[in-house]
N, C-alpha and C positions, 0 to 999 in steps of 0.2 A: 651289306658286305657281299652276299651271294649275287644283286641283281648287278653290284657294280662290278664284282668278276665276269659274269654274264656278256654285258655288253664289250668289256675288253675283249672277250674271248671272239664274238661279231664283229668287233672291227679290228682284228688281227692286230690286237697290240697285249695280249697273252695269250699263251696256250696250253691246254694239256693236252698228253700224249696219246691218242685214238679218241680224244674227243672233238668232233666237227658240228657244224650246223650246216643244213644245206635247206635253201628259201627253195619256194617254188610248190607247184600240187605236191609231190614227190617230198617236201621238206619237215625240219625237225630236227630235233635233236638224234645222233648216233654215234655210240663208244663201240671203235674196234668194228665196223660194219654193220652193227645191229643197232635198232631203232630205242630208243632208253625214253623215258617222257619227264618233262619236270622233274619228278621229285628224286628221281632218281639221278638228273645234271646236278639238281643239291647237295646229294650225298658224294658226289663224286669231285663237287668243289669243298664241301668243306671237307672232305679227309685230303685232299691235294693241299688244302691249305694248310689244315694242321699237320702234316705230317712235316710237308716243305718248313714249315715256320719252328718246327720242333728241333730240326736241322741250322736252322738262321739261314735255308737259302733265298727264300722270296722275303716281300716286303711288297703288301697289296696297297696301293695309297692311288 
């Protein structure tokens, strides 16, 4: 689930809100201007998921 939000999130067909990726030397994950690693993009998709899904506003498929 996490890797297939992942890639939606790389090819701009989800988003969350101050979370980017940016390719290149300089790349990575960053929420909000600061640099986050893996496990931390996990934690920040599965509480966006659950919270969002707690609500019925997403629907990850």
């Amino acid at each position: 689930m996490i890797k297939n939000f992942k890639d939606k999130i790389l090819n701009n067909k989800k988003s969350i809100e101050g979370l980017i990726s940016k390719t290149g030397r300089a790349g990575g994950w960053f929420r909000y201007s600061k640099r986050v690693n893996e496990h931390e993009v996990d934690v920040i998709i599965i509480y966006y998921y659950g919270s969002a899904k707690k609500e019925n506003q997403i629907r990850i498929i």
